[in-house]
C-alpha positions in Angstrom: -8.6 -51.8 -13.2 -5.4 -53.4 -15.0 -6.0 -55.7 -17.9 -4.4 -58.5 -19.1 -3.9 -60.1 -22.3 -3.8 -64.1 -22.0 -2.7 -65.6 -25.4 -4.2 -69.0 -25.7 -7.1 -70.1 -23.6 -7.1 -73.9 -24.2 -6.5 -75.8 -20.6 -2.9 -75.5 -20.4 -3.7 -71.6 -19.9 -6.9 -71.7 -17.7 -4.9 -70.7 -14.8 -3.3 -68.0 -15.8 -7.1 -66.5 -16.5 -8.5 -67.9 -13.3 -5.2 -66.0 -11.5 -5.5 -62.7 -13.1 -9.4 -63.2 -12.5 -8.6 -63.7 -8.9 -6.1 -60.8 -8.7 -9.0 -58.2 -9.6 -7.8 -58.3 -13.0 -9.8 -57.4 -16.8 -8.7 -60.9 -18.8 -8.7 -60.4 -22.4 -8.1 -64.4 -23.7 -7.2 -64.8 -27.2 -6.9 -68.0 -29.3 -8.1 -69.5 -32.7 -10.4 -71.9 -31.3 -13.8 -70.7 -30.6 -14.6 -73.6 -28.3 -11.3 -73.4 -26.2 -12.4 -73.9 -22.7 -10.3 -70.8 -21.1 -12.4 -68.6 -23.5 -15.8 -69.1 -21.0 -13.8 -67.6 -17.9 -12.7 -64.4 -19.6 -14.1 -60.8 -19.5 -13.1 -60.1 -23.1 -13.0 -63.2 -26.0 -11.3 -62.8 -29.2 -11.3 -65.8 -31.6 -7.4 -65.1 -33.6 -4.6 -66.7 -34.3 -2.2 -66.6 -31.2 0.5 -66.3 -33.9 -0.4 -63.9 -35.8 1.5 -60.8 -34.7 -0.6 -58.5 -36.5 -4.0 -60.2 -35.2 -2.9 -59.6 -32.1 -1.5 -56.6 -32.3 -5.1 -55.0 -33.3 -7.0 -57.2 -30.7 -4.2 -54.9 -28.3 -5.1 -51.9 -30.0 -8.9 -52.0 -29.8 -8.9 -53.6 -25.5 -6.4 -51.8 -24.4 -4.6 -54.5 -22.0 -1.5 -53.8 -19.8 0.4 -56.4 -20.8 0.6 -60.0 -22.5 1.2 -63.4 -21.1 1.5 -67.2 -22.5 2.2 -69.8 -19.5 3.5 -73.1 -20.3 3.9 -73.0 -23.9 6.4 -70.8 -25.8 3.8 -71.1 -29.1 3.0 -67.3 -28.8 6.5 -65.9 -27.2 7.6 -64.3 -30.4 4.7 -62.4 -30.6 4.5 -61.1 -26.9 7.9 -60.1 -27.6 6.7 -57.8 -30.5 3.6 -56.4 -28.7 6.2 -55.7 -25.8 8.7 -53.7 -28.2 5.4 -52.2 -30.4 3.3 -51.0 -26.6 6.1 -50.6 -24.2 4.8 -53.4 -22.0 7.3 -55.3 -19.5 8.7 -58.3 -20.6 11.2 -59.5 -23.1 11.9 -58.0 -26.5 11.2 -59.1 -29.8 14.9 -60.1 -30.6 15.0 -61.6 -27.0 12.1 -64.0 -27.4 13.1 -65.4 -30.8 16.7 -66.3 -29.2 14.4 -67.9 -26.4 12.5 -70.3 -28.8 15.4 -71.3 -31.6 17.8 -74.0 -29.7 20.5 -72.9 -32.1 20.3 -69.2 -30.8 20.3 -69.8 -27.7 23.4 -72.2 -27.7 25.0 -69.3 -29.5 24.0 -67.0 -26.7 25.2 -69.2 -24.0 28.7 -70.0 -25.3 29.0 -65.9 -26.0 27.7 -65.5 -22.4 29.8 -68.1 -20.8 27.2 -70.2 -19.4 27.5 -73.8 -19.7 26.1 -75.8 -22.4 26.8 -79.1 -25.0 28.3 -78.7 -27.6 26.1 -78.2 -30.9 25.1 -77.3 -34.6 22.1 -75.8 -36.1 22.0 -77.6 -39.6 18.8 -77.5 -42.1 19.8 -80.5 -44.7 20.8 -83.6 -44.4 24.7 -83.0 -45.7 25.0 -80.6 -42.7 23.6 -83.2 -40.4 26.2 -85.2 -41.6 29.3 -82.9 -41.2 28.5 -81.7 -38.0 27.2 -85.5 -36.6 31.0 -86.5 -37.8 32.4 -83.1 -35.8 30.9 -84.8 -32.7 32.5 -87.3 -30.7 30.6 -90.2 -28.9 26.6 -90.0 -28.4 24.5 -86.9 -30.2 21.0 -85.7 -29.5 19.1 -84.5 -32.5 16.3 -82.2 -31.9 14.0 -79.4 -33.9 15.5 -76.3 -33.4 11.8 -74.7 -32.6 9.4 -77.5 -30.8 8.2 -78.0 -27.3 6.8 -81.3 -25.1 10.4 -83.7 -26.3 8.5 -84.4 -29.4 11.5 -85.0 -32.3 14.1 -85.7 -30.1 16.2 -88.5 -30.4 19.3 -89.8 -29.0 21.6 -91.6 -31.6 24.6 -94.0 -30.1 28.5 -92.9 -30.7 28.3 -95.7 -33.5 24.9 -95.1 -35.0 25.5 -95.3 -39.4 24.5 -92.5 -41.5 21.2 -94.1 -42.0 20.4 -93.7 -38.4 21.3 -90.0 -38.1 19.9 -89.1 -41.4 16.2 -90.6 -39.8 17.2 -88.5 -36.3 17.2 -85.8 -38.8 14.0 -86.2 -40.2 11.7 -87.0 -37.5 13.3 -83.6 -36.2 13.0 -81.8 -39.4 9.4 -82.5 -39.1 8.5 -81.2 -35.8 10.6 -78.1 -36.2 8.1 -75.1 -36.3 11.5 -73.0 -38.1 12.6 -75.9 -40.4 16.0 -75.7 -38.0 17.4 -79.2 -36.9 20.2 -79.1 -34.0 22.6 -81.9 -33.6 24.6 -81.3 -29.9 26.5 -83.7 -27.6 24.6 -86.1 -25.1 25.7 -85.1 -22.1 24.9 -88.2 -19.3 23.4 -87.6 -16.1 20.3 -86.9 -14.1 18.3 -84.3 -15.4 16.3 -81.3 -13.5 14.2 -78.0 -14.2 15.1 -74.6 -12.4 12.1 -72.7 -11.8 12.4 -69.0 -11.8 10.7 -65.4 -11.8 13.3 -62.7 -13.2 13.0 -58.7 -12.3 14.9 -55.8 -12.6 17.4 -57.9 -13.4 17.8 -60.6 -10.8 16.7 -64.0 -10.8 15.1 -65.3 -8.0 14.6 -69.1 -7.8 11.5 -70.7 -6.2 13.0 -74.4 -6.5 14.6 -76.9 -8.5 12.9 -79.7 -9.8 14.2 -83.6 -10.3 12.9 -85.2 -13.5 12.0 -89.0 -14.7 12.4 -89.3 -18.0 11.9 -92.5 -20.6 15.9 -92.4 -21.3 17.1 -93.2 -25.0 15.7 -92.5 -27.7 13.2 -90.0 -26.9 13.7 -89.0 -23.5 10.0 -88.1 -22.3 9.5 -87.1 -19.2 7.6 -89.5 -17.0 7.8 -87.5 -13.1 8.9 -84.4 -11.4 9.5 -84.1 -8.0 10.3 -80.9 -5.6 12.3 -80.2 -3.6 15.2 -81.7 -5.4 16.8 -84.9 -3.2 20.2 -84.1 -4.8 22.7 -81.8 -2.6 22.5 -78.5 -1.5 26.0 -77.9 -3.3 24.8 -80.2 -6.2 21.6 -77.6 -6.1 23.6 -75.0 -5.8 25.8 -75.5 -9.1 22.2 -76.0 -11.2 21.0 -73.2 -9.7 24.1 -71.0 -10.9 24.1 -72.8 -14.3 20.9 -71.2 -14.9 21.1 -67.7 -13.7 24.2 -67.8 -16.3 21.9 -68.5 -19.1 19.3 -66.6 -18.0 21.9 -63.5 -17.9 23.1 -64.8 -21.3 19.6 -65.0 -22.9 18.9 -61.5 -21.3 15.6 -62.1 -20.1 14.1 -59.8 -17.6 10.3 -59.2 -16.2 9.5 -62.8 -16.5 9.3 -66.2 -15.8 11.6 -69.0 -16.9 12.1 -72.5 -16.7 15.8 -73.9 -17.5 15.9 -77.7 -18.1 19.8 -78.5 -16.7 21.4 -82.3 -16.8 24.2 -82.6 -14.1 27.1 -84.2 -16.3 30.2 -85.6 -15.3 32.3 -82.0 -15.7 29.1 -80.3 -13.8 25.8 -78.7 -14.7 25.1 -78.2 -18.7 22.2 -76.7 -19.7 19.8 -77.9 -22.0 17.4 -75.2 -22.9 15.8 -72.1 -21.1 12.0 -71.2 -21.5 11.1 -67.6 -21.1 7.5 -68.7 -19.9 6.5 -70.7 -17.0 7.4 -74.6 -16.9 4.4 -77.2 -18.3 3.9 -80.8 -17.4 2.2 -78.9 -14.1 5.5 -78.2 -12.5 4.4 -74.8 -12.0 0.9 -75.0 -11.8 0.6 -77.6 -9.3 3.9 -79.0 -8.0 5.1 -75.3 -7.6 2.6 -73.9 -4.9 2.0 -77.3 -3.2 5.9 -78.1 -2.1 6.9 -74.1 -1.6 3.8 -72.7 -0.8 4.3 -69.3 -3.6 1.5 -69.0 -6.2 4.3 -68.8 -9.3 1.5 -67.9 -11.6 0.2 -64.9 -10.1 4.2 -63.9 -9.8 4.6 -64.4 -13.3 1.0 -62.4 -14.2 2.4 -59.5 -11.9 5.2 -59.4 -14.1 3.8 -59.4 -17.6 2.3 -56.2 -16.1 5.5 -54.0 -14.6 5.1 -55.6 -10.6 7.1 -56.8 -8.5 5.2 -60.4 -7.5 4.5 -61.7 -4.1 7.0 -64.7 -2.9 5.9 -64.8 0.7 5.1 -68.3 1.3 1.8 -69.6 2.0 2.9 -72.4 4.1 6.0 -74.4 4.9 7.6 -76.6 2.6 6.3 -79.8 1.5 6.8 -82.4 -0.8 5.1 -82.7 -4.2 5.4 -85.4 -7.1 3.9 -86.2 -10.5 3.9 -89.4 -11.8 2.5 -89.9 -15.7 0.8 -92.7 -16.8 2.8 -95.0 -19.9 0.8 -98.1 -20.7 1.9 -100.8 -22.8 1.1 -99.4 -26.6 -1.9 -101.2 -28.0 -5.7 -100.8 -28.4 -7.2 -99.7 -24.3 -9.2 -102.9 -23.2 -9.9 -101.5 -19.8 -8.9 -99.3 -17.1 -9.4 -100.1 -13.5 -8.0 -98.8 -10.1 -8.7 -95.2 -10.4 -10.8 -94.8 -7.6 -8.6 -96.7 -5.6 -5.8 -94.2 -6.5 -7.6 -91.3 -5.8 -8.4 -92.6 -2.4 -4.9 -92.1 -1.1 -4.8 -90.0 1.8 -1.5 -87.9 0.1 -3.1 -88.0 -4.0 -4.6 -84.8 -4.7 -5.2 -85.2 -8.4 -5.6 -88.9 -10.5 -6.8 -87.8 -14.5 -6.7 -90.6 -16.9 -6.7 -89.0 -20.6 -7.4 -92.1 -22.6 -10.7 -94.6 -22.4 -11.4 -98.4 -23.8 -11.1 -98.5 -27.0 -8.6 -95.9 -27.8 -5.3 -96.9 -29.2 -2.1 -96.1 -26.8 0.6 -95.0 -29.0 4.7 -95.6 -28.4 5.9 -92.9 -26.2 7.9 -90.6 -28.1 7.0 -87.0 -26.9 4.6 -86.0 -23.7 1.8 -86.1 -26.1 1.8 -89.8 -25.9 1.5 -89.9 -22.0 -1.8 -91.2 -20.8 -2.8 -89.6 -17.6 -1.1 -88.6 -14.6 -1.1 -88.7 -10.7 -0.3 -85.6 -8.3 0.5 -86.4 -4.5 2.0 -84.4 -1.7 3.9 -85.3 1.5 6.0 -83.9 4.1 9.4 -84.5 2.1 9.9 -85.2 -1.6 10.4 -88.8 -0.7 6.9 -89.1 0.7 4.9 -87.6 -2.1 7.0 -89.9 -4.8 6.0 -92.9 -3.2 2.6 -91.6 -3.0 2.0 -91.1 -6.4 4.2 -94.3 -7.5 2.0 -96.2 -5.4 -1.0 -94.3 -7.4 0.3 -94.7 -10.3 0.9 -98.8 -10.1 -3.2 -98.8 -8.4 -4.4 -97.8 -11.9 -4.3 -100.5 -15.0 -4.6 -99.6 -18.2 -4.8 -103.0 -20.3 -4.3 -103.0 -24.1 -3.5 -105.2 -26.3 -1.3 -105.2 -29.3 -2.1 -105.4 -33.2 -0.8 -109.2 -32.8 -2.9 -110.0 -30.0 -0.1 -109.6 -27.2 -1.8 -108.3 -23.8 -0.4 -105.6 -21.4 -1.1 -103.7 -18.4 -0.3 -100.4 -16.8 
């Protein structure tokens, strides 16, 4: 029997363990948190730091697994890439993985590879924020250089003062897990994910993704929706943007997730993840509108095999739709019942309950539930989970008394 190292077992990471477990497969989960609820479904449980290379490496050592995986966060990448190098294990290497998860190297990598990206600087004080904000022209996004989820991104306008790209720096500064800040162009135009398995070299893509997003300053995603409504051409182009930065990264034996805007000169990309995509594109969205189980392809790969795309049913339509109250403290929430009674909703989960406070959204932590719905096109299951998604109210009201609704 194959085993399989999960690292993290919290509930972003439940099904990769309930996959593997599925597959016939030894799960070793790892994470710092004795209580983390993927910890319960696993054969093997080891309470250590998911970032701790050496920590891992011995848990490795002493279980013997076949192989390391992290979906839907890139917290742990770095370290799989060590293991990988250290064991001989599939997937991408040490040097690899740390150009996956620093923005700066992997704009580098791009423009040396040719694939298409913004313009950008990696900067680490504020007097380099300021030279390379000056070297570029008309609206900038500032971002950590190391950070997941949107959080510390913000857009600042082509005549934003010094004071306003100074606090852009900051707020990045402070979410940047390698005290890296990057400054790039803002490139304007719809924005989408690619989701894709790589092996032996070749990129196979399961589907692109459109994407809602909050727009300026933060830029949060609010929806996803497969298959894309754009073009086949227009698909076409995104699709090709991202193999090129998928060459350029040089990932192989794994799965990625390249966030692309379509800009007026064509498809730019903004960043690739070596790891599957959150926000339960791949999870959910994935198998419900292609009919693949991306997660078991990308556990097949973290151990050497080729994974399964046969489809387990024709297309269909899939949507998520998140839930963004007005910010203020939660005076009730109604209409979920209603929502989940919706012939097309397959999931309604409401994070938040009276009494809580609903903060500003500025990264997809401040998000307060979400809707999943299918249909037979795109354009079915969007207006099934929009129509979900305005069922539910969540009323607040703010610090000066002001009332709102969801």
């Amino acid at each position: 029997m194959k085993t399989i190292m999960v690292l993290a077992a919290g509930p972003l990471q439940i099904p990769a363990i309930a996959t593997a477990k599925r597959l016939g497969l030894r799960v070793i989960a790892v994470d710092a948190d004795p209580k983390a609820p993927g910890l319960a479904l696993a054969d093997v449980r080891r309470i250590v730091d998911i970032t701790d290379y050496e920590a891992c490496f011995a848990v490795a050592r002493e279980d013997n697994p076949h192989g390391a995986i992290q979906i839907c966060s890139e917290v742990s990448i770095p370290v799989i890439g060590r293991l990988n190098d250290a064991l001989g294990w599939h997937g991408i290497s040490a040097k690899v993985a740390i150009r996956a998860t620093n923005k700066h190297l992997m704009r580098q990598a791009f423009a040396a590879g040719g694939a298409p990206s913004p313009r950008s600087f990696g900067v680490s004080t504020e007097e380099e924020a300021a030279v390379a904000g000056a070297l570029i022209a008309g609206p900038k996004i500032v971002k950590p250089s190391r950070c997941s989820g949107s959080r510390g991104v913000t857009r600042i306008a082509e005549d934003a003062r010094g004071s306003e790209l100074v606090a852009a720096f900051r707020r990045a500064l402070s979410f940047s897990a390698d005290r890296g800040v990057v400054i790039e162009e803002f490139i304007d135009g719809p924005e989408f994910s690619v989701e894709m398995l790589i092996w032996n070299g070749r990129s196979h893509v399961l589907t692109v993704t459109d994407k809602v997003t909050t727009g300026a300053p933060y830029f949060v995603e609010t929806g996803h929706s497969q298959p894309s409504l754009f073009s086949g051409a227009d698909r076409k182009r995104i699709e090709d943007a991202a193999i090129a930065g998928v060459r350029a990264l040089g990932l192989d034996w794994t799965a990625a997730h390249a966030e692309v805007r379509l800009g007026a000169g064509g498809p730019e990309i903004m960043e690739i993840g070596a790891r599957l995509g959150g926000d339960f594109i791949t999870t959910e969205l994935v198998p419900r509108s292609t009919g693949i189980d991306m997660v078991a392809g990308a556990v097949r790969l973290a151990l050497g095999e080729e994974p399964d795309l046969t489809p387990r049913h024709p297309p269909r339509g899939a949507a998520i739709r998140y839930l963004t109250p007005r910010p203020g403290r939660i005076t009730a929430i109604s209409g979920l019942e209603a929502a989940r009674r919706s012939p097309e909703v397959r999931i309604v989960d409401v994070y938040v309950s009276a009494g809580e406070t609903v903060p500003e959204i500025t990264s997809s932590l401040s998000r307060s539930g979400h809707v999943i719905a299918e249909g037979v096109t795109a354009e079915d299951a969007i207006r099934s989970a929009e129509a979900a998604r305005d069922t539910i109210r969540i009323e607040t009201v703010s610090s000066s008394g002001d009332a709102g609704a969801c």
